[in-house]
PAKOLBA-424393 format. One record per residue (C-alpha): residue number from 1; x, y, z. Coordinates in pm, whole numbers, plus 50000, padded with zeros to 5 digits. Last residue first. Layout:
> NUM  X  Y  Z
...
//
This chain:
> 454  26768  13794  43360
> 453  27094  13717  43276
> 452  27305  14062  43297
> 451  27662  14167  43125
> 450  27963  14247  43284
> 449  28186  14563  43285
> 448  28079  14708  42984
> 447  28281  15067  43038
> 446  27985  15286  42964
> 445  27781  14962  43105
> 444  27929  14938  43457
> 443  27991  15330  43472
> 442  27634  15414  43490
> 441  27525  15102  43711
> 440  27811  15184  43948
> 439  27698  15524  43993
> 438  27313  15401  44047
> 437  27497  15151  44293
> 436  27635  15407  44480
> 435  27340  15617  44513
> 434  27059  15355  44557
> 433  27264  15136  44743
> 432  26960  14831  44782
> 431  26718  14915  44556
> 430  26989  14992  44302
> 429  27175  14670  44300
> 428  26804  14512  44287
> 427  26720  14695  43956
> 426  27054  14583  43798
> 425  26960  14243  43942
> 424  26617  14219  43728
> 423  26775  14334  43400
> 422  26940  14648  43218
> 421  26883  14891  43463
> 420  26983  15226  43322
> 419  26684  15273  43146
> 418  26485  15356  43440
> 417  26638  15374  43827
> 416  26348  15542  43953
> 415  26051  15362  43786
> 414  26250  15004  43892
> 413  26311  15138  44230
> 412  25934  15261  44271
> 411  25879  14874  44120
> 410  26033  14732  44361
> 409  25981  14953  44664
> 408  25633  14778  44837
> 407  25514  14990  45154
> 406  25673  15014  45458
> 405  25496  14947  45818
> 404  25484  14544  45784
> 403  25877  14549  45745
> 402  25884  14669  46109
> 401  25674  14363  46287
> 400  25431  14515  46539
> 399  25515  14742  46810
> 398  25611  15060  46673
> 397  25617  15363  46894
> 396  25474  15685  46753
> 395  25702  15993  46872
> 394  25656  16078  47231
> 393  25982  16266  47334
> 392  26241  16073  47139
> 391  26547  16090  47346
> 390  26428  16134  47681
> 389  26096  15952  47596
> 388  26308  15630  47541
> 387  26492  15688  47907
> 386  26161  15752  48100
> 385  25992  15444  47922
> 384  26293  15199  48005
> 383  26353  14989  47759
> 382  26241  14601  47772
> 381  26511  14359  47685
> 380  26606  14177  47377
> 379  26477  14498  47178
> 378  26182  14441  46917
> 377  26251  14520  46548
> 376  26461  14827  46358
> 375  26155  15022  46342
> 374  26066  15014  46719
> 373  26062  15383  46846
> 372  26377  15345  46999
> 371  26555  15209  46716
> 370  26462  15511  46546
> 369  26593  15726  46762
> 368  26943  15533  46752
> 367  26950  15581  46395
> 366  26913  15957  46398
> 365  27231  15943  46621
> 364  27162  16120  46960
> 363  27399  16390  47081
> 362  27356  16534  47435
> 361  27273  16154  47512
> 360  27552  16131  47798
> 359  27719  16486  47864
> 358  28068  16503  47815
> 357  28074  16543  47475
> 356  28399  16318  47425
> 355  28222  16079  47637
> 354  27829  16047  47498
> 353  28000  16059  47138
> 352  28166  15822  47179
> 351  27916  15577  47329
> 350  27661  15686  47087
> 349  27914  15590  46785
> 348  27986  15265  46934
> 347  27624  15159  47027
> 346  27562  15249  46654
> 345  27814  15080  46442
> 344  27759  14742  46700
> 343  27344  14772  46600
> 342  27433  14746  46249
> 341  27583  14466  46243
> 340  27638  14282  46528
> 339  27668  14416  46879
> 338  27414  14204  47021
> 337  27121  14424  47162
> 336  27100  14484  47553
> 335  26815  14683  47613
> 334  26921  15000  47475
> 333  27018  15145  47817
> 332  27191  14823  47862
> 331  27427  14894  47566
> 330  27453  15279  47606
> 329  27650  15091  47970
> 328  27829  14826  47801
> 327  27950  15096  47552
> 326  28047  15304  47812
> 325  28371  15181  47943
> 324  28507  15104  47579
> 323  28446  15498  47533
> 322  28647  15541  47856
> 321  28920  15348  47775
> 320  28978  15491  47431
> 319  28937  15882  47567
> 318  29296  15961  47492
> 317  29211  15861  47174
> 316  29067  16202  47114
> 315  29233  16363  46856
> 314  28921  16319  46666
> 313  29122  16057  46397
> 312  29274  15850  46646
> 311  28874  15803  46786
> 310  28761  15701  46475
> 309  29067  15469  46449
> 308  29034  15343  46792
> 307  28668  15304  46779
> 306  28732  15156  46481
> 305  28984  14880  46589
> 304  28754  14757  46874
> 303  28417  14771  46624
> 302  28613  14478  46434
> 301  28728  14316  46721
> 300  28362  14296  46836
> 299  28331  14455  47206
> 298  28219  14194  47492
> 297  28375  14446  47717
> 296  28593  14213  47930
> 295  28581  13902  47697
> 294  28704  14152  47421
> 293  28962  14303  47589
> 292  29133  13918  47503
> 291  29281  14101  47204
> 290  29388  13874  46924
> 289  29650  13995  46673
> 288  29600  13940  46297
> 287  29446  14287  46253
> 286  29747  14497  46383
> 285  29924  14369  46051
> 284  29675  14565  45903
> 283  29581  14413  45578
> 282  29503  14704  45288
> 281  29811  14845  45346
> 280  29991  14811  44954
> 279  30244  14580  45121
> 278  29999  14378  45320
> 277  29785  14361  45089
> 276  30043  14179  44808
> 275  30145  13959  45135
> 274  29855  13826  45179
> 273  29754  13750  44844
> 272  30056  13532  44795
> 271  29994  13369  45116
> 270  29652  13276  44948
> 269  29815  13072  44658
> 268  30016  12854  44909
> 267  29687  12791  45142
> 266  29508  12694  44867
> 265  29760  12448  44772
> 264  29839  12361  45134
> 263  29431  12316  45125
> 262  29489  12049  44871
> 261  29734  11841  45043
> 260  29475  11828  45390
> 259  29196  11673  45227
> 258  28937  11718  45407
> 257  28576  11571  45488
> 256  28732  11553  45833
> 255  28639  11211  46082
> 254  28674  11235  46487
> 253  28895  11117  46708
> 252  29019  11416  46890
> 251  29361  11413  46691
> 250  29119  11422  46343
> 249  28964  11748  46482
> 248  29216  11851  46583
> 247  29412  11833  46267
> 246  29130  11980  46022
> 245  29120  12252  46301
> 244  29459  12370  46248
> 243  29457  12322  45828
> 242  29099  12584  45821
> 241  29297  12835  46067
> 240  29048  12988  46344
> 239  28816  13285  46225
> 238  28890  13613  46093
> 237  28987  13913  46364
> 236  29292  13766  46503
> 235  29352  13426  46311
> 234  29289  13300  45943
> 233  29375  13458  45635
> 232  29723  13302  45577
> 231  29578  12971  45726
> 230  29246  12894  45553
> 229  28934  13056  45722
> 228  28734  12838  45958
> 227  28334  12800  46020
> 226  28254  12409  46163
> 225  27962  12205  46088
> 224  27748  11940  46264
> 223  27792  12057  46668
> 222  27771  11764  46909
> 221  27896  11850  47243
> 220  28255  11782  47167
> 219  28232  11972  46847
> 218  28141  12252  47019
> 217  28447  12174  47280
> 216  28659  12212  47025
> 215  28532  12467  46827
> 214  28539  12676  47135
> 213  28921  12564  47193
> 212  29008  12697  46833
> 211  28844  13037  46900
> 210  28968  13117  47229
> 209  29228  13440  47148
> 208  29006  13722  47200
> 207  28949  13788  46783
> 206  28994  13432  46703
> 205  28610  13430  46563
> 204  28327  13191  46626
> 203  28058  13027  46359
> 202  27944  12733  46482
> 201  27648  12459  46254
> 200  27387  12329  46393
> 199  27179  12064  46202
> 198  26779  11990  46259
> 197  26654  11781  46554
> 196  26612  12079  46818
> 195  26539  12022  47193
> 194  26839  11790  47349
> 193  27118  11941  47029
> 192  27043  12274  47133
> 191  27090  12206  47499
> 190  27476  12044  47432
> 189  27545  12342  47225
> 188  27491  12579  47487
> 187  27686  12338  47747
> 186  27947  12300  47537
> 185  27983  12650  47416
> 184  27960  12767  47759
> 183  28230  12531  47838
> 182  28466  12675  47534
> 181  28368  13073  47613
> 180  28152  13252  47308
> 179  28310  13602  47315
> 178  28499  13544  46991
> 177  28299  13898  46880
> 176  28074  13762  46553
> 175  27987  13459  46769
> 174  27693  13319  46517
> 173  27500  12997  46616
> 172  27390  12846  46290
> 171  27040  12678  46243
> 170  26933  12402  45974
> 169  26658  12390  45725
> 168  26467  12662  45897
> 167  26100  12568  45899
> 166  25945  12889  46114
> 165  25898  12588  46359
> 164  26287  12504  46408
> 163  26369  12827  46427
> 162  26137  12846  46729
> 161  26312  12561  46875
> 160  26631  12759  46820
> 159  26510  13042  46978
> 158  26436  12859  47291
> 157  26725  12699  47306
> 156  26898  13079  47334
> 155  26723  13185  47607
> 154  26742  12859  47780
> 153  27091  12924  47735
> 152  27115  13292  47923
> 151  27125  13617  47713
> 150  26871  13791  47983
> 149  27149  13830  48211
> 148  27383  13995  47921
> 147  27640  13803  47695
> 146  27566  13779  47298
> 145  27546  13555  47073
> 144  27379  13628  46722
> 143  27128  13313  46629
> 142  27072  13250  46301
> 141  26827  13071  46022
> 140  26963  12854  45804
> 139  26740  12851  45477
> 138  26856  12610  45217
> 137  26792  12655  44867
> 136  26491  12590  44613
> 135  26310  12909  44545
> 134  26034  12878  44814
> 133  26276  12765  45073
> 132  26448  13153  45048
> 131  26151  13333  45047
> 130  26011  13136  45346
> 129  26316  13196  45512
> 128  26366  13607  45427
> 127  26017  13698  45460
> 126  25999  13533  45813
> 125  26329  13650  45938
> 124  26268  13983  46075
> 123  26017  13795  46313
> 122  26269  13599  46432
> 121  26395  13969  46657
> 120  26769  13812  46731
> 119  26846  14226  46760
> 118  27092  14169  46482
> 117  26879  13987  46243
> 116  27054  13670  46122
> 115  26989  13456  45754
> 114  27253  13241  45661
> 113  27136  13129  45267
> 112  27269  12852  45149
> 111  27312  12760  44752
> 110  27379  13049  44620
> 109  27418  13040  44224
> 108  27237  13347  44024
> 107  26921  13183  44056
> 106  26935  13170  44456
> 105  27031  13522  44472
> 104  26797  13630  44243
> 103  26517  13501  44390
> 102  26639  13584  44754
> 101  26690  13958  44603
> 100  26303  13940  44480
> 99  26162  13797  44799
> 98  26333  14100  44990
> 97  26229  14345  44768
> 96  25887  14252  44786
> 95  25910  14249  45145
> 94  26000  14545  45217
> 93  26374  14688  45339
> 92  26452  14734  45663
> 91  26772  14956  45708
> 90  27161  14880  45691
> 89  27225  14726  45388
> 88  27288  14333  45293
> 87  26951  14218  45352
> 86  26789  14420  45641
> 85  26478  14202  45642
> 84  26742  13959  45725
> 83  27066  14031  45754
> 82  27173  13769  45485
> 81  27522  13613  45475
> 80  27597  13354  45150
> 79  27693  12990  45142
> 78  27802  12828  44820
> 77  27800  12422  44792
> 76  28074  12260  44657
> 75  28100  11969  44415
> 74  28066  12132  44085
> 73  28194  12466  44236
> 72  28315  12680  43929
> 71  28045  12777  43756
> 70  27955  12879  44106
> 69  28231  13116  44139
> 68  28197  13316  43809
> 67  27803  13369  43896
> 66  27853  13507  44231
> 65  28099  13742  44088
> 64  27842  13886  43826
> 63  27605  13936  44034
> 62  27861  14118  44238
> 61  27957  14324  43964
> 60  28295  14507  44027
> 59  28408  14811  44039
> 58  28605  14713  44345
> 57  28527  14980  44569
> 56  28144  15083  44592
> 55  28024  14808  44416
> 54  28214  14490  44475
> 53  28217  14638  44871
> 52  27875  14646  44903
> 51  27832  14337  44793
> 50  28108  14193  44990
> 49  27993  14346  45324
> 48  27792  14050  45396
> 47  27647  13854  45133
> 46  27889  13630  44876
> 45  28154  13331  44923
> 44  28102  13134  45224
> 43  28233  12788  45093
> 42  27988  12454  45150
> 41  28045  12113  45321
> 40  28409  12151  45223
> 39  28624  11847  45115
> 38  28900  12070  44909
> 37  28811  11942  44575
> 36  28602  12312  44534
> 35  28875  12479  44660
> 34  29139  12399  44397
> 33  28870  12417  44116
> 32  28871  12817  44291
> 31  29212  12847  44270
> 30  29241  13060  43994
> 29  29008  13299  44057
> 28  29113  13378  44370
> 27  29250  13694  44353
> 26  29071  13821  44082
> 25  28754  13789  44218
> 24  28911  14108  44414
> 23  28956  14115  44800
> 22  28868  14409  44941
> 21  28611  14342  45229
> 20  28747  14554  45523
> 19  29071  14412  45489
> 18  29079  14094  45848
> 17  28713  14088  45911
> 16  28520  14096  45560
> 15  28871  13873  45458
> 14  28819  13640  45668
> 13  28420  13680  45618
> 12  28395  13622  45260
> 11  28589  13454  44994
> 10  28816  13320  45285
> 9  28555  13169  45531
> 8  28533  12780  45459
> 7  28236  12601  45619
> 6  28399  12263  45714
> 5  28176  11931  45814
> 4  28258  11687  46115
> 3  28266  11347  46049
> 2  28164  11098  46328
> 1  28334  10761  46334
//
């Protein structure tokens, strides 16, 4: 009997999607031994927004956190989210950096590094897989789904078997919008499995409703590990419920590493923390509801409640409808990049601001320009030359791989940052946030928050 393999979300992406990142290590300190007899292939647990987050809102070391949860996992793999040459910020960072944060990462207590780049440009993965293989843990590369006519499955199979050659030690198909449909799952995944020999793991989210049924038919066509969030921090926005799909999957015939009585443990100590944020307002109720718009404007949930929010905010959400009308349309004119992160924050904001101008492109986000000139990677589909030079006039246009145009910022972060980097990952906390995380350095050792290893 076939077993399928569990990825759980909670210290990560459920609550990434469902709180905007702010769950403490304090939450689920406790039940990490819990977890780790659970039966999971590997836990999601650091990368992402929750770096960010430990920094800028938590006052908390994320070294530090990764450290804490490993020394807990003794038969557990941890998982962590990369965006590439992007690592966890929102530019291209070089490639020394890059190598050293992989370093650290891995000697700090990841495991598995998932490694995407949000235009699917595999050339923004090179640093970031070789890196990762070279100090001991497993590279799986990633490939962001999307819906557009060039987005078809040979498309897709494709990438994978070039995934395969860059020496990715398995590959994960990532459906950060729930748009991924439970026969075009099948038939994707069936493809993948014909042309590529290393595993394949599914990441969907319930955000339009079909999440459970495009596990199901994943696993149906051969997928090796599933993505779910436990129970009280599963649904909506977060991925299908960890205890649901442990039953199907058993009710469809096949084998879970699982053991269903400890995730109602985990699943008891995690309605706890449910409820605390959904008093104080951290967890919008409105977050755990599924909104099938989605499938019509291929719109992350995530970037769905902003847009509303931002829009709330402007005295313009009036205008909802129309700014989900257009971000299709910036989306083409951009040559159809998957709205992942960070390309989603900026079709959104050009969209808005193209409708409650009036006037499309009036306003053009500095970030936009210079995806148009190349330096965020290559764009699924070819832009039109008359639109580009609209916006950017004739500005240098960069062809060749992005990282290869910036020159090496360790040690200029190291020189910059000075005494109050203590260690190796004090220096990379800065590379990466350099304001925020130079204000968390000074208050992490007036108040000794945590001490460094390297």
């Amino acid at each position: 009997m076939e077993k399928i393999k569990f990825m759980e979300t909670v210290l990560r992406d459920a609550h990434q999607s469902l709180m905007a990142t702010r769950m403490r290590y304090s939450d689920f300190e406790e039940i990490l031994p819990e977890i780790d007899k659970a039966g999971y292939y590997s836990v999601e647990c650091w990368g992402g927004a929750t770096f960010d987050s430990c920094i800028r809102f938590l006052n908390e070391d994320p070294w530090q956190r990764i450290r804490d949860i490993k020394k807990n996992f003794k038969n557990t793999k941890t998982q962590m989210l990369l965006r590439g040459q992007n690592l966890l910020g929102y530019r291209n960072y070089p490639d020394d950096v890059v190598e050293k944060f992989i370093e650290l990462s891995i000697k700090n207590g990841v495991d598995i590094i998932r490694i995407f780049d949000a235009l699917n440009d595999l050339r923004n993965l090179e640093t970031s897989i070789r890196a990762t293989k070279k100090f001991g843990a497993e590279a799986q590369a990633t490939i962001c789904y999307t819906v557009s006519n060039v987005h078809t499955i040979e498309y897709y199979v494709e990438l994978c078997k070039q995934i395969e050659k860059m020496g990715a030690d398995s590959i994960a198909i990532k459906d950060m919008s729930g748009i991924l449909t439970p026969y075009v799952a099948y038939d994707l995944i069936s493809q993948i499995k014909k042309n590529v020999d290393i595993p394949l793991q599914l990441h969907v989210h319930e955000t339009t409703g079909i999440g459970s049924l495009t596990y199901l038919k994943g696993i149906e066509a051969g997928v090796d590990v599933i993505d779910t969030a436990i129970s009280p921090f599963s649904g909506g926005t977060s991925q299908p419920s960890t205890e649901a799909l442990h039953m199907l999957v058993r009710d469809a015939g096949y084998e879970s590493s699982l053991d269903v009585k400890v995730l109602e443990k985990i699943a008891n100590h995690f309605v706890k923390v449910k409820e605390k944020y959904i008093a104080d307002g951290t967890l919008p109720v409105k977050m755990l509801s599924t909104d099938p718009k989605g499938l019509i404007y291929q719109v992350p949930g995530g970037m769905l409640s902003n847009l509303y929010s931002q829009l709330t905010q402007l005295k313009q959400v009036e205008k909802y409808e129309q700014v989900l009308a257009e971000v299709p349309r910036v989306r083409a004119d951009l040559g159809f990049p998957p709205l992942v992160t960070p390309m989603s924050q900026m079709v959104g904001t050009q969209a808005a601001f193209n409708v409650i101008i009036g006037q499309r492109y009036k306003m053009v986000p500095t970030e936009i320009k210079d995806y148009l000139r190349g330096l965020y990677g290559r764009s699924p589909v070819e832009i039109d030359d008359e639109f580009r030079k609209s916006i950017i006039g004739d500005k240098e246009i960069i062809t060749g791989r992005p990282a290869d145009y910036l020159e090496n910022g360790l040690e200029k972060a190291r020189d910059e940052i000075g005494y109050l980097a203590k260690c190796d990952e004090d220096v990379l906390t800065y590379a990466l946030f350099p304001e925020v995380g130079k204000k968390f350095l000074e208050n992490k050792y007036e108040n000794k928050i945590v001490s460094c290893i390297s």
